[in-house]
N, C-alpha and C positions, 0 to 999 in steps of 0.2 A: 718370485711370484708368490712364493706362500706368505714371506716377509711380509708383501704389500698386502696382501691378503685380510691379514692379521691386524696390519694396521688401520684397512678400513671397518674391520670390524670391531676395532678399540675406540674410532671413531664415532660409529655409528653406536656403540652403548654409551659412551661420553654423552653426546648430544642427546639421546634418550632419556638418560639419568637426569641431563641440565634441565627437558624441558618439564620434567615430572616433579624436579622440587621448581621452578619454574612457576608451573602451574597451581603450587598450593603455594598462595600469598594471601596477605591478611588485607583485607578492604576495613580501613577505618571507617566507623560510622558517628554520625554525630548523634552523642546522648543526651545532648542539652542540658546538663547537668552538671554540678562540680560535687558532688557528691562523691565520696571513695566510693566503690564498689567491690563487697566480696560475693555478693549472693546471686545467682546466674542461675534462672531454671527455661528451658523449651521446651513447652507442648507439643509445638511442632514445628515444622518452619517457617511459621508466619509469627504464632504465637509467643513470645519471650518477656520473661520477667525477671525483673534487677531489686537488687536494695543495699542500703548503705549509711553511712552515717546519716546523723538529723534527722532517724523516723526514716527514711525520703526511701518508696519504693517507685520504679519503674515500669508501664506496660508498654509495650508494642502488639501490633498486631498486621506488622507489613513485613519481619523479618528482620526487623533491627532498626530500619530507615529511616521510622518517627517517631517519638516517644511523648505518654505520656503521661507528667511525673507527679506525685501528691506525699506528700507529708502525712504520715497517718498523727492526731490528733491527740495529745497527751504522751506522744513518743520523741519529742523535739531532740532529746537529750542521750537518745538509746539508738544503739550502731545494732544496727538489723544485717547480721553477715551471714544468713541464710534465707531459701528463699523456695519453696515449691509450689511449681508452676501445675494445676492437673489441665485448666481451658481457658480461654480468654475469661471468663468469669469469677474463675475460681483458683485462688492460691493461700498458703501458708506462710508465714512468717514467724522468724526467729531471732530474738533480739539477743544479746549476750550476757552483760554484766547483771548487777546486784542491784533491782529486781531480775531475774529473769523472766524475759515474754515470749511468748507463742500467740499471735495473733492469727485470725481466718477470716476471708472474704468472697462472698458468691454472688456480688455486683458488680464485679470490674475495679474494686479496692473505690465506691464511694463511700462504703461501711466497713468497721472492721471490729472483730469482734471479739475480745480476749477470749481465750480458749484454756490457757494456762499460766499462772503467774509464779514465782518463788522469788521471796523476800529473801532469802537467807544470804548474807551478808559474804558467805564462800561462796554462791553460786555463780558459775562460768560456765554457759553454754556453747558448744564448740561448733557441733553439725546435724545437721537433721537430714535423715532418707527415707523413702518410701519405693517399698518392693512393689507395689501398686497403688491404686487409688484407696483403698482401704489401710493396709497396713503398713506402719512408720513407727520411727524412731530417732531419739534424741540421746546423743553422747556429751557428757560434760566433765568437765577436771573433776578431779578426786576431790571428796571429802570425807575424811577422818580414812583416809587410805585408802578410799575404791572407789570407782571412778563412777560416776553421776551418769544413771542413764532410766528412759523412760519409752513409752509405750504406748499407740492409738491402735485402734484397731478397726476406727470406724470413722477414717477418712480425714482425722485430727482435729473430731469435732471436740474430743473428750482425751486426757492425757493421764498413765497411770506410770508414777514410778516403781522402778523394779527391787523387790527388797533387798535390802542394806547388805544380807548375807547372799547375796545372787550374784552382787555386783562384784567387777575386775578388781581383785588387789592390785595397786600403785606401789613401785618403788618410790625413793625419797629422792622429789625431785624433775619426775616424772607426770606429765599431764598431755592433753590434746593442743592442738595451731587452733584457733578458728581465724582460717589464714582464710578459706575458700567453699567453706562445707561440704568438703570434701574428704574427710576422715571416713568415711564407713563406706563398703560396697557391699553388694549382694554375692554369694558363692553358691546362694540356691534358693528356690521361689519362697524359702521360707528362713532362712540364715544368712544371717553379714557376718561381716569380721570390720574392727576398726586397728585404725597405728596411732600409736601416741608419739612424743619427742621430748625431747627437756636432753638430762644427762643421762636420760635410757629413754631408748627408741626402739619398741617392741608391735606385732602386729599380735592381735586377741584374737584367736580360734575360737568354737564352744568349748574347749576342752584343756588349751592351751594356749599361755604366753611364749611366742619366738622370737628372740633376738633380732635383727634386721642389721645389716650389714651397712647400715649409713653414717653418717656423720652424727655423731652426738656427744654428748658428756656437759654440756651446758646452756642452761635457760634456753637458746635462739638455734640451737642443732636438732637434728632428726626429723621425720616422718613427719609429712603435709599432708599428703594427700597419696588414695590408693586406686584403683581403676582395676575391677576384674572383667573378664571377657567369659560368656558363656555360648555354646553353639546355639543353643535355643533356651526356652525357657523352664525346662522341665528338666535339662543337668545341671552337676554342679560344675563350678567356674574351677576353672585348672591354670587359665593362665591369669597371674596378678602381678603389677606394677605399681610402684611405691616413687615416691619422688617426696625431697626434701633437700635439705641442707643445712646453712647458717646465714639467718636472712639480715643479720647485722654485716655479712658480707657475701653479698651475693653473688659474686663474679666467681667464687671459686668453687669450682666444679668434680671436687673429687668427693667419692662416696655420696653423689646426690641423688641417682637413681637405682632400684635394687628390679628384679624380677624374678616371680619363681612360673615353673610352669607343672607344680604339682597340688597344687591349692592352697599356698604358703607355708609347707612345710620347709622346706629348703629356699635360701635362695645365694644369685648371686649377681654382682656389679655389672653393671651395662658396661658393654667393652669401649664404647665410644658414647661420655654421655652427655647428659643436656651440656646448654654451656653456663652454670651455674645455679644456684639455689633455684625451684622451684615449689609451688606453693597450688598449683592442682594440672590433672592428669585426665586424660581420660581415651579409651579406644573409638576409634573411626569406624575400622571392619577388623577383621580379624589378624590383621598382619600391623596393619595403623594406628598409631596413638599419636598424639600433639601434647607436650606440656608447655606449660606458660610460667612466668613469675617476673620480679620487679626489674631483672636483668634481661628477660627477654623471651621468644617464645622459640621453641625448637618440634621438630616433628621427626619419628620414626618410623622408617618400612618396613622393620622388623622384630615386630612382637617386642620393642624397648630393647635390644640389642645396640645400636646405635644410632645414634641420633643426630641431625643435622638442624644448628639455626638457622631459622625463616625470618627470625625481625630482633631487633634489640630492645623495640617499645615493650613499657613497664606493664603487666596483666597479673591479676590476683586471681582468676578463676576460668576455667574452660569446662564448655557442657559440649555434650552433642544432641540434639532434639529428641524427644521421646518417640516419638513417629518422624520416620525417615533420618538422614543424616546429615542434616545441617550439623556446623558447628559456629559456636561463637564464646566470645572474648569480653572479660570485663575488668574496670582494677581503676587503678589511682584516677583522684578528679575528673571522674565519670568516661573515663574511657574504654571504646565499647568496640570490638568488631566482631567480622564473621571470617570464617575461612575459605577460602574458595579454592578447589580441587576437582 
């Protein structure tokens, strides 16, 4: 009796478990687009906005369902791989290579307005965040050894770099993905941390560079993308999740996701992790996180402990909505979903 016992209650959590990953499956949506996609931002869950090669950015305003797409005008030639969403009205853009652009728009992207440019012939723009509607920031590869980064403070209508003696020293060899703009999180209403990768993959404190325990040592290994979890908005973030790998071979999944749960001073390997390279991260609720990348997309129920694949389809980026917790998906020739949970 106790045997049978046992067994239907091995059952009954079997079936439980099946229908919970079950239940979070990816509804492809059509982008109408062949545009790559790294830059994924939600307002909320109607609002979402994309960008990608060609200039070409993305709005919806039904949840993902319809899109619609415009080439901003003198950008034909510039991969726009970030992208922040504040309302159907109004978003920021960020172009990468040499010019660097920062683009702004408060028409729905009929007008768009330079906001920041650099000509300089090293510049590589990686990621852009913003703690709120006012204040933001931009991380970029090193130059002449410290890694490139800038500063709004009023909405990124105006952009200041940070001086030369301020900025992160770089090892040799060492720089950011702008794989998904997803290098930098918040740890508290007024401080981020970012991770860089190359042949050192280190995560940047205010005070300190920490080693990370992933995959690196060459051009296409380490740190993608980071995701910290805060209880509210007034502490700092304690649990953070790193994900990366080696995106010249994506299928292999050893050292590709790290976690600490002390605000990244320690960390250590997810016991069961993605199943291969990934390229952005982000938390659901408190226990949930989903990463994505060109191998596939996987989801965790526990705080990035282990992880189970949901799909094998290729994704460059994953956000969750600003308001409420939609999530969605974007990446290779304009493919786009949401997650449903």
């Amino acid at each position: 009796m106790y045997l049978k016992q046992n067994v239907y209650v091995c059952l009954f959590v079997c079936l439980l478990l099946g229908n919970v990953m079950f239940a979070q499956r990816l509804t492809e949506l059509n982008g109408q687009t062949t545009a790559h996609l790294r830059g994924l931002s939600a307002a909320d869950a109607r609002v979402v906005w994309a960008s990608g090669t060609g200039g070409r950015v993305g709005r919806s305003t039904d949840g993902g369902n319809t899109w619609n797409w415009m080439q901003i005008p003198g950008m034909e030639k510039v991969d726009l791989r970030d992208i922040e969403a504040f309302d159907e009205d109004t978003a920021i853009v960020m172009g990468v290579g040499s010019p660097g652009y920062i683009l702004r728009t408060t028409d729905k992207g009929k007008n768009w307005t330079i906001v920041y440019k650099n000509e300089d012939k090293r510049i590589f723009l990686d990621a852009m965040f913003f703690w709120n509607d006012r204040s933001g920031m931009v991380v970029g590869d090193p130059i002449d050894g410290r890694f490139f980064i800038l500063r709004t403070f009023d909405g990124g209508i105006s952009w200041q770099e940070i001086p030369v003696n301020n900025r992160p020293q770089a090892k040799e060899g060492e720089a950011c993905f702008a794989a998904s703009g997803s290098n930098i999180a918040a740890i508290s209403p007024r401080e981020a941390v970012f991770v860089s990768g190359g042949k050192s993959s280190r995560i940047f404190l205010r005070s300190d560079a920490i080693r990370l325990p992933l995959m690196q040592g060459t051009e296409s290994t380490g740190a993608n993308a980071i995701a910290s979890y805060r209880i509210n908005s007034t502490k700092k973030a304690n649990r953070l999740v790193v994900v990366g790998g080696d995106f010249t071979r994506d299928k292999l999944d050893s050292a590709v996701c790290s976690i600490s749960s002390d605000g990244g001073k320690n960390w250590t390997l997810a016991e069961v992790p993605p199943r291969g390279y990934r390229s952005g991260v982000t938390w659901i609720n408190k226990n949930r996180l989903i990463a994505c990348g060109t191998s596939g997309v996987d989801i965790s129920e526990n705080a990035g402990k282990n992880w189970k694949q949901i799909s094998t389809k290729g994704y460059h980026v994953v956000v969750v909505s600003k308001k409420g917790n939609s999530v969605f998906l974007a990446g290779p020739k304009g493919n786009i979903a949401r997650l449903n949970w």
